[in-house]
N, CA, C and O atoms as CSV, one atom per row, in Angstrom:
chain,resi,resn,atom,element,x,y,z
A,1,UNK,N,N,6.958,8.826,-5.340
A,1,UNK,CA,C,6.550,8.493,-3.993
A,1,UNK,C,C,6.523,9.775,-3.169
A,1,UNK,O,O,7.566,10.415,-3.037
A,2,UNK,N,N,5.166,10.265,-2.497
A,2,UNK,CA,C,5.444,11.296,-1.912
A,2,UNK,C,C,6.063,11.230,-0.432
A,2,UNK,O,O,6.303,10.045,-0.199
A,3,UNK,N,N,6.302,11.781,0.308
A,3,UNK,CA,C,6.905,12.361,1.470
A,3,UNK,C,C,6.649,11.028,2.505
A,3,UNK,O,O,7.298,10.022,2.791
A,4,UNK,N,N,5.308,11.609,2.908
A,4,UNK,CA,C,4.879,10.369,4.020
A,4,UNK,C,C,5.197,9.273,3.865
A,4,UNK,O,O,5.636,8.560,4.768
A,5,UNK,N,N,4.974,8.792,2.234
A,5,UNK,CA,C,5.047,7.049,2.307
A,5,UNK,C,C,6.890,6.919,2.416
A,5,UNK,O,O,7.521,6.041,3.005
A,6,UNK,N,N,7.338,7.884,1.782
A,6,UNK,CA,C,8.836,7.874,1.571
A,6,UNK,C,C,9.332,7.288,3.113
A,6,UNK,O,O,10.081,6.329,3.295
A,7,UNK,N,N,8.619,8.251,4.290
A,7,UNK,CA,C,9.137,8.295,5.723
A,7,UNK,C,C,8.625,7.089,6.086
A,7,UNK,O,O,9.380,6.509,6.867
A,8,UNK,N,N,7.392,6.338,5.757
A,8,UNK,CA,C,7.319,5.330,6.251
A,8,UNK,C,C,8.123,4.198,6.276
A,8,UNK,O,O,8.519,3.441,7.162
A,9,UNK,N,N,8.308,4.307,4.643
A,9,UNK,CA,C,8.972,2.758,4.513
A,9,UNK,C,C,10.696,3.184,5.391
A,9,UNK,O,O,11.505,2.315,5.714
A,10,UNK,N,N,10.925,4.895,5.644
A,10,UNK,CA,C,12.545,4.077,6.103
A,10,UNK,C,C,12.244,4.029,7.392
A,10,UNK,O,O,13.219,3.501,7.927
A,11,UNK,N,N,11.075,4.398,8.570
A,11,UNK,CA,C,10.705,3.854,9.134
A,11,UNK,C,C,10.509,2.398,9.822
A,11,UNK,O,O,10.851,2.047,10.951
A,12,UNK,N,N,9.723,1.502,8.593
A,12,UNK,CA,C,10.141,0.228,8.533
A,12,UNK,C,C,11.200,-0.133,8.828
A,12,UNK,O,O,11.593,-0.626,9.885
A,13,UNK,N,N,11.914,0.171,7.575
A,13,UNK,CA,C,13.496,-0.431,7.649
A,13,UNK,C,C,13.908,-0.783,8.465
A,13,UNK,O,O,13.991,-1.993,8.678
A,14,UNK,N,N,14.530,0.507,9.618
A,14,UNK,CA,C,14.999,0.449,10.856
A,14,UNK,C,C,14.327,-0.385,11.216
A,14,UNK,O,O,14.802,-1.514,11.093
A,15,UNK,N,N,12.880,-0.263,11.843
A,15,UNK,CA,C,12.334,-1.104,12.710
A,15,UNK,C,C,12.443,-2.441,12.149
A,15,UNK,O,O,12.414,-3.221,13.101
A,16,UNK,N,N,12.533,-2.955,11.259
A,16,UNK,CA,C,13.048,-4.716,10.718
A,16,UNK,C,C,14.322,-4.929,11.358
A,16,UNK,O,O,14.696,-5.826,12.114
A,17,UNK,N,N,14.953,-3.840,10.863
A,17,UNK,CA,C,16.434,-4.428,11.111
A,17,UNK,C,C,17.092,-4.250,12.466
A,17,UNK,O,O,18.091,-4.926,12.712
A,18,UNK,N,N,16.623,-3.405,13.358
A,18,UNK,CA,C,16.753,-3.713,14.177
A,18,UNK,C,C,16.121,-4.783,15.489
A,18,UNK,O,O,16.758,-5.042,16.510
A,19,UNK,N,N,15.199,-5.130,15.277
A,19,UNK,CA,C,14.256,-6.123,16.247
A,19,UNK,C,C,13.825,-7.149,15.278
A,19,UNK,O,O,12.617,-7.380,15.221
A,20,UNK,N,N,14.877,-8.000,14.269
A,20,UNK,CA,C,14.592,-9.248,13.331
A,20,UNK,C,C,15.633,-9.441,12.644
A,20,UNK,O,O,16.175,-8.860,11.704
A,21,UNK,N,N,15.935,-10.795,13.556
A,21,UNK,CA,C,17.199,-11.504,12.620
A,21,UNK,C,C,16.822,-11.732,10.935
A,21,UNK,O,O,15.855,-12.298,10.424
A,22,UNK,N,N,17.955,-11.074,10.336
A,22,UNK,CA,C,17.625,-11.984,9.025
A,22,UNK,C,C,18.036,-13.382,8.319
A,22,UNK,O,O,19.031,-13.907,8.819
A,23,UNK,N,N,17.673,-13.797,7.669
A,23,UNK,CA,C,16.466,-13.926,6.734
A,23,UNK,C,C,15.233,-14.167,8.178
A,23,UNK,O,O,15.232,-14.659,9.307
A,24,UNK,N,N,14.494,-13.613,7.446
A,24,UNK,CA,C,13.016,-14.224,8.609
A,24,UNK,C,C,11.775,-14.141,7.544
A,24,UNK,O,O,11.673,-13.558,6.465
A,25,UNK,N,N,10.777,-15.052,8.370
A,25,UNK,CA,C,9.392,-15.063,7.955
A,25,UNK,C,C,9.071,-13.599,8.329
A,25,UNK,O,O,9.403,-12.934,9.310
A,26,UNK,N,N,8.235,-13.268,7.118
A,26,UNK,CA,C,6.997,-12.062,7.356
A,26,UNK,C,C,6.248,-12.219,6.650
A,26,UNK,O,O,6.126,-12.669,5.510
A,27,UNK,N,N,5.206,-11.463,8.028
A,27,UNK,CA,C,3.615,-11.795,7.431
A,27,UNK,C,C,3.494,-10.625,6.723
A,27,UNK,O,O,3.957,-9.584,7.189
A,28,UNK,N,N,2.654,-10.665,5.124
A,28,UNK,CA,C,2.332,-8.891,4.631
A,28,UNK,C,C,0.564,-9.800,5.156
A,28,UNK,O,O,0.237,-10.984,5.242
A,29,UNK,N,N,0.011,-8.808,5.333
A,29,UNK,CA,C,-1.319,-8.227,5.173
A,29,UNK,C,C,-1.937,-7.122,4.550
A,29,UNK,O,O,-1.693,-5.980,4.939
A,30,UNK,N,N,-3.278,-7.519,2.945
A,30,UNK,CA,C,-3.303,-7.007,2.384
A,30,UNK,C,C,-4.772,-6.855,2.280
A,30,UNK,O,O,-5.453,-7.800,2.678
A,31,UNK,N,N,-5.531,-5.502,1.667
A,31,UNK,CA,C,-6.962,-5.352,1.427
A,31,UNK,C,C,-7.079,-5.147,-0.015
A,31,UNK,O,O,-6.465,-4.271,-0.623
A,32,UNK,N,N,-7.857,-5.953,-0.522
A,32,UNK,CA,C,-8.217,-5.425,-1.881
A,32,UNK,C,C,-9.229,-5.655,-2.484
A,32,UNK,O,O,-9.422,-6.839,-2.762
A,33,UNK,N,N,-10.055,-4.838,-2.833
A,33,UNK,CA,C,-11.209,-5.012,-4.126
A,33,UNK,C,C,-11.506,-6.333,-4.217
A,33,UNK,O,O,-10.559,-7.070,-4.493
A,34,UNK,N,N,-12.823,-6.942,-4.021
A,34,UNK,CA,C,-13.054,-8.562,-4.843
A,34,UNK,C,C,-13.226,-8.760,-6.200
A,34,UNK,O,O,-14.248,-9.004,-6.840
A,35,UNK,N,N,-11.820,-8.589,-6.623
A,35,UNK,CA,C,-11.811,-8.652,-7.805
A,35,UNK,C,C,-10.731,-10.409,-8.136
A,35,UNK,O,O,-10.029,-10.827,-7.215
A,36,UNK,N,N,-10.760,-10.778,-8.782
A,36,UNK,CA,C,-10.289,-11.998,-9.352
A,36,UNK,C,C,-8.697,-11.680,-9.933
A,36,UNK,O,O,-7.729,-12.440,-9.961
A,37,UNK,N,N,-8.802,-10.443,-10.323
A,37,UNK,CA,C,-7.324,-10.486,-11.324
A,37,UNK,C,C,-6.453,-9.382,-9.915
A,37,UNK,O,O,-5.307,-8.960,-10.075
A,38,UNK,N,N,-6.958,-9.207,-9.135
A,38,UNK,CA,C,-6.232,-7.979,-7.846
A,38,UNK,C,C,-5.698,-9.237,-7.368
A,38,UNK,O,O,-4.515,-9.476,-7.610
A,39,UNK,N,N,-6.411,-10.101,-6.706
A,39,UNK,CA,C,-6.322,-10.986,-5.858
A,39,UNK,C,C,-5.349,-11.540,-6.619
A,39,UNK,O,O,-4.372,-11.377,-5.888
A,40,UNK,N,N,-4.849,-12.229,-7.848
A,40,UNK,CA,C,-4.378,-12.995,-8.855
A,40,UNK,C,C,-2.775,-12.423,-8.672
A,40,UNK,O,O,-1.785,-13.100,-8.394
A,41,UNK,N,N,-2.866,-10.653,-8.970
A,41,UNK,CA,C,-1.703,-10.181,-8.460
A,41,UNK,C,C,-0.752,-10.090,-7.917
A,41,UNK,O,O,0.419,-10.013,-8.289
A,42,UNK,N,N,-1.570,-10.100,-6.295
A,42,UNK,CA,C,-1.126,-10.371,-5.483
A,42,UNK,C,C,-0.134,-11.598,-4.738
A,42,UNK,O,O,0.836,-11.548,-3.982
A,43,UNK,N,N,-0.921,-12.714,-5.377
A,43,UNK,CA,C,-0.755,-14.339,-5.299
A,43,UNK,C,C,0.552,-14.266,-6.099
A,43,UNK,O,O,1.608,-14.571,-5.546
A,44,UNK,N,N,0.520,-13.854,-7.447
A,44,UNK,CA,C,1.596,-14.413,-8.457
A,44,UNK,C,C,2.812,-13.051,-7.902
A,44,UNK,O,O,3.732,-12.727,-8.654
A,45,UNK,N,N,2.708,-12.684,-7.147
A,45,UNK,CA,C,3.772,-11.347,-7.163
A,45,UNK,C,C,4.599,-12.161,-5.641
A,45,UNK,O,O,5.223,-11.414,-4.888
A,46,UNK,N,N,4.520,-13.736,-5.305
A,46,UNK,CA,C,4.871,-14.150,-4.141
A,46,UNK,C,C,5.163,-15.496,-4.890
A,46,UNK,O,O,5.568,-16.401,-4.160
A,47,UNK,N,N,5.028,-15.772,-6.185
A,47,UNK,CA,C,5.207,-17.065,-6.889
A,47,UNK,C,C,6.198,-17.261,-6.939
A,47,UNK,O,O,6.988,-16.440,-7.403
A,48,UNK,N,N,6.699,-18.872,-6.307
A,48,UNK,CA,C,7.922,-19.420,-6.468
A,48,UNK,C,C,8.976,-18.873,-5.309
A,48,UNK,O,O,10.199,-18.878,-5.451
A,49,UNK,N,N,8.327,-18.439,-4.232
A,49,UNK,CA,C,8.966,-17.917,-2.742
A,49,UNK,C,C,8.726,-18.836,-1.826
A,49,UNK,O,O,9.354,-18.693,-0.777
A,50,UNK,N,N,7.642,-20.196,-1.941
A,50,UNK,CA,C,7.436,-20.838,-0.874
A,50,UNK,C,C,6.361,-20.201,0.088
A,50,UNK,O,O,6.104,-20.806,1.129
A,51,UNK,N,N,5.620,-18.836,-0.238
A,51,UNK,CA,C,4.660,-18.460,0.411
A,51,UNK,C,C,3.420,-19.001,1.199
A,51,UNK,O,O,2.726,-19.600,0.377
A,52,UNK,N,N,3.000,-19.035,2.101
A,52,UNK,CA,C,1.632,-19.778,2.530
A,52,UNK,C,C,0.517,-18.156,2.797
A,52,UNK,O,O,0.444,-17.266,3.644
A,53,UNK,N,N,-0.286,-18.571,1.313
A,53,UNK,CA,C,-1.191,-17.756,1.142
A,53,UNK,C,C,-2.319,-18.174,1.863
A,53,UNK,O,O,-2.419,-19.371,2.134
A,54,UNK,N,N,-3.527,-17.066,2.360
A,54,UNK,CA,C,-4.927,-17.386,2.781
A,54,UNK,C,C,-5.320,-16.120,2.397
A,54,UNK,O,O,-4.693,-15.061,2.408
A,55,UNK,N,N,-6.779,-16.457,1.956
A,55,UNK,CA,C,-7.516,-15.215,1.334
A,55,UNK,C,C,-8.836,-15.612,2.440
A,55,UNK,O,O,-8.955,-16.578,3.193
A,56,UNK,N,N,-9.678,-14.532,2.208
A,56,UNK,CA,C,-10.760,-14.469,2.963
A,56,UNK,C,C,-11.390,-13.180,2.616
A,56,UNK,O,O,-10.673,-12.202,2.404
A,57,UNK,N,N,-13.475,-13.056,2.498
A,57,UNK,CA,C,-13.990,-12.535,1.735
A,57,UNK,C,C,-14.412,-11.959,2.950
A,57,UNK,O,O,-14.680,-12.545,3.999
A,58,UNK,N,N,-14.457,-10.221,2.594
A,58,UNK,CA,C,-15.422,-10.094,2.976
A,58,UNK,C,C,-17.040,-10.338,3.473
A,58,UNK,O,O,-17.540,-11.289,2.871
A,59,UNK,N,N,-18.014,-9.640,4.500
A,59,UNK,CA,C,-19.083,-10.413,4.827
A,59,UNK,C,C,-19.995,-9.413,3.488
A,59,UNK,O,O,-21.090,-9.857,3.145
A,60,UNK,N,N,-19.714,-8.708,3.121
A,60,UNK,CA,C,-20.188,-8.074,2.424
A,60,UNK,C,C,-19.951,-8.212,0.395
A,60,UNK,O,O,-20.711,-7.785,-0.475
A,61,UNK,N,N,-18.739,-8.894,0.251
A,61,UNK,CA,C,-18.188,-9.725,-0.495
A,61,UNK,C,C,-17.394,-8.909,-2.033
A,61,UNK,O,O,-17.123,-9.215,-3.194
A,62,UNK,N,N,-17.248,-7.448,-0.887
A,62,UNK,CA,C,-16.784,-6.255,-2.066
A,62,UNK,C,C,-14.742,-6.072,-1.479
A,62,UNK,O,O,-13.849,-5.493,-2.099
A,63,UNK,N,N,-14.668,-6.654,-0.423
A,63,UNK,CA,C,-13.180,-6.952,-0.303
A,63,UNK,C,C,-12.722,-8.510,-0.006
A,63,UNK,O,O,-13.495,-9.433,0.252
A,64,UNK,N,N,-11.138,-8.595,-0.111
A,64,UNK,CA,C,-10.794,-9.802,0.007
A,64,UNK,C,C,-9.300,-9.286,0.877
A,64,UNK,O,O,-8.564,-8.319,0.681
A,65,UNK,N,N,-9.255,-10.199,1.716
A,65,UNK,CA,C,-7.988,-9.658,2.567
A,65,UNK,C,C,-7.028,-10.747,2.201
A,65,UNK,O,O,-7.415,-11.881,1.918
A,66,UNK,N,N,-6.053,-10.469,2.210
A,66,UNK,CA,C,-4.722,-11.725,1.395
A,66,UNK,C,C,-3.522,-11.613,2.941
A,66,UNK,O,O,-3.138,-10.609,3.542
A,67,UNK,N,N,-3.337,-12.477,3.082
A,67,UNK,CA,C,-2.388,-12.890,4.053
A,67,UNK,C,C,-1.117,-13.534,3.342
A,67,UNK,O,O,-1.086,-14.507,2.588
A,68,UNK,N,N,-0.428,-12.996,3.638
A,68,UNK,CA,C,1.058,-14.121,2.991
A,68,UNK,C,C,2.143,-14.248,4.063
A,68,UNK,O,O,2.721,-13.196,4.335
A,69,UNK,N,N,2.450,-15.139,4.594
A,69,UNK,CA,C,3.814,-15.973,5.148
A,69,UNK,C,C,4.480,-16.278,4.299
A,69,UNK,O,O,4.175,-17.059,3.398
A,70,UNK,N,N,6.185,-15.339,4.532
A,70,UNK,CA,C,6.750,-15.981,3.221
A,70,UNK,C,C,8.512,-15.523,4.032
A,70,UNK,O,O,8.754,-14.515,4.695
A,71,UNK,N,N,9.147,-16.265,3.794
A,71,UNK,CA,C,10.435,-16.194,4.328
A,71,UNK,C,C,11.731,-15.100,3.363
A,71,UNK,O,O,12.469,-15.565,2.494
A,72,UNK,N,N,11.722,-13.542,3.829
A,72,UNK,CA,C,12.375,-12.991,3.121
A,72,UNK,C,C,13.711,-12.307,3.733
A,72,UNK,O,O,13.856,-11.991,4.914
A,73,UNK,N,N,14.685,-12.138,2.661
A,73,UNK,CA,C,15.916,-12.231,2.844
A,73,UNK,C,C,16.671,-11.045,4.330
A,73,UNK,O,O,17.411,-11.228,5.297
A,74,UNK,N,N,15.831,-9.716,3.642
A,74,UNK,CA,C,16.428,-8.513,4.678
A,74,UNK,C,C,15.313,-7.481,4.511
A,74,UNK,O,O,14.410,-7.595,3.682
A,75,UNK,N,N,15.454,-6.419,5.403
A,75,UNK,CA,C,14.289,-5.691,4.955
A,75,UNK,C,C,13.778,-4.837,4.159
A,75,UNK,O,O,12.627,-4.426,4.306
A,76,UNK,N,N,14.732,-4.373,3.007
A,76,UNK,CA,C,14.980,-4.135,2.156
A,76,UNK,C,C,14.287,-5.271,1.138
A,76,UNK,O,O,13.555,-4.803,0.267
A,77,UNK,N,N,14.412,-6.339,1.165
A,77,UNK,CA,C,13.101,-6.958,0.329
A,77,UNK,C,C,11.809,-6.607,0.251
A,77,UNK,O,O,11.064,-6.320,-0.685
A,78,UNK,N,N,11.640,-6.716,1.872
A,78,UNK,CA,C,10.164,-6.652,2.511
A,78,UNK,C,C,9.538,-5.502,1.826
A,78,UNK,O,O,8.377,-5.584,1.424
A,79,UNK,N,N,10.386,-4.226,1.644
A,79,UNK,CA,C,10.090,-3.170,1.193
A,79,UNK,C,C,9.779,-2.656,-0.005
A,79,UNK,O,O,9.100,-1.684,-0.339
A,80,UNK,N,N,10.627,-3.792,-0.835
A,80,UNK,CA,C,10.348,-3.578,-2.773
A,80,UNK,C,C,9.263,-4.550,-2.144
A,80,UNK,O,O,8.554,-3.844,-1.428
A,81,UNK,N,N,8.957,-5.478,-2.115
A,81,UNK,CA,C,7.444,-6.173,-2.293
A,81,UNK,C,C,6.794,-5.336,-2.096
A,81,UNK,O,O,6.122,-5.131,-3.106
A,82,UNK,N,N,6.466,-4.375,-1.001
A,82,UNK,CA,C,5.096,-3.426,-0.788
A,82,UNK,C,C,5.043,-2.476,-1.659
A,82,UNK,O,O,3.971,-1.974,-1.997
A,83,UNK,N,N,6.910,-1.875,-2.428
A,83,UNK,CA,C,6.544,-1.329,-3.220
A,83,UNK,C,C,6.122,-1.878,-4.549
A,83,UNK,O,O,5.391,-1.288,-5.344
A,84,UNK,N,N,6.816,-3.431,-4.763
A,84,UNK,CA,C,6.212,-3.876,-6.003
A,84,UNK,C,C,4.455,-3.811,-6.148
A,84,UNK,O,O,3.810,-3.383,-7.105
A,85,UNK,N,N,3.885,-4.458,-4.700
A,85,UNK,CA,C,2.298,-4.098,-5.020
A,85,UNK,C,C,1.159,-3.139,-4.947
A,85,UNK,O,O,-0.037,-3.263,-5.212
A,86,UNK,N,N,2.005,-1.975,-4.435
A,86,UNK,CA,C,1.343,-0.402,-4.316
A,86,UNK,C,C,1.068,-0.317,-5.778
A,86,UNK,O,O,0.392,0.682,-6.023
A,87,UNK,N,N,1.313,-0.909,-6.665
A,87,UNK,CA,C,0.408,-0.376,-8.415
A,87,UNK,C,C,-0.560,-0.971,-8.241
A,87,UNK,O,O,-1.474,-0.298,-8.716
A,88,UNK,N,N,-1.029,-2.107,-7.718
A,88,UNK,CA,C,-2.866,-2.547,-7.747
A,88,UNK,C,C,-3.625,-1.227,-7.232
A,88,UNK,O,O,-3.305,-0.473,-6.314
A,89,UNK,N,N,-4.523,-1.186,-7.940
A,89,UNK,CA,C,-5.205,-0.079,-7.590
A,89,UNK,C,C,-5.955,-0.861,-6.446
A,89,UNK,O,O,-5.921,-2.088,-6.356
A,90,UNK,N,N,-6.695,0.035,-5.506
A,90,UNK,CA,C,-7.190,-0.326,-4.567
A,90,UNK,C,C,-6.589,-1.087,-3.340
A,90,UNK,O,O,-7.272,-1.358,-2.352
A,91,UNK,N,N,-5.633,-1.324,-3.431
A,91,UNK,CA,C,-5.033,-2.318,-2.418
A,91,UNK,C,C,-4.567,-1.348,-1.091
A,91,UNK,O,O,-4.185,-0.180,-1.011
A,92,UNK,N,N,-4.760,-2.264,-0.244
A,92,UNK,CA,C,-4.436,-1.995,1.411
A,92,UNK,C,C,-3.728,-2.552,1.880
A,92,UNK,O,O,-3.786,-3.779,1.794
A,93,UNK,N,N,-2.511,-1.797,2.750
A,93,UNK,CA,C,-1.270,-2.848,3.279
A,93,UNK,C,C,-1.501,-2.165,4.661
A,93,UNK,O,O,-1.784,-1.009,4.975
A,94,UNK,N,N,-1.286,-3.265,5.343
A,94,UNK,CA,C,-1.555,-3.437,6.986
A,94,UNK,C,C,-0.396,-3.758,7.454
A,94,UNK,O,O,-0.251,-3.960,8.660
């Protein structure tokens, strides 16, 4: 992990933990490739959390943006999830 992303996520951190009780809902917002098995990824990498997924296509129909509501423990979760899905290639976290 280089530098920047390193500073971001402890960035995050703080900012979760200080302005969000835990456990809480969070929303991730994600960009990725319209691909079938990215999107698939994404979905099954939230399986069995109680998540409320919505996808939506691009107008152009070469991305798919993934929304997930999902109730996680501290922010330190929040944080292995973004790092669990930074290996899809192409993917965008908002």
């Amino acid at each position: 992990m280089d530098k920047k992303t390193e500073d971001f996520y402890i960035r995050l951190k703080e900012e979760l933990a200080n302005n969000t009780l835990w456990p809480s809902e969070y929303l991730y917002k994600f960009i990725v490739p319209a691909d079938v098995e990215k999107v698939n990824k994404v979905e099954n990498a939230f399986d069995k959390m109680g998540a409320v997924i919505t996808t939506k296509h691009s107008k152009t129909g070469k991305y798919t943006s993934i929304s997930v509501s999902v109730q996680m423990k501290d922010p330190q979760s929040v944080i292995n999830k973004y790092q669990e899905l930074s290996g899809i290639e192409g993917i965008i976290s908002l």
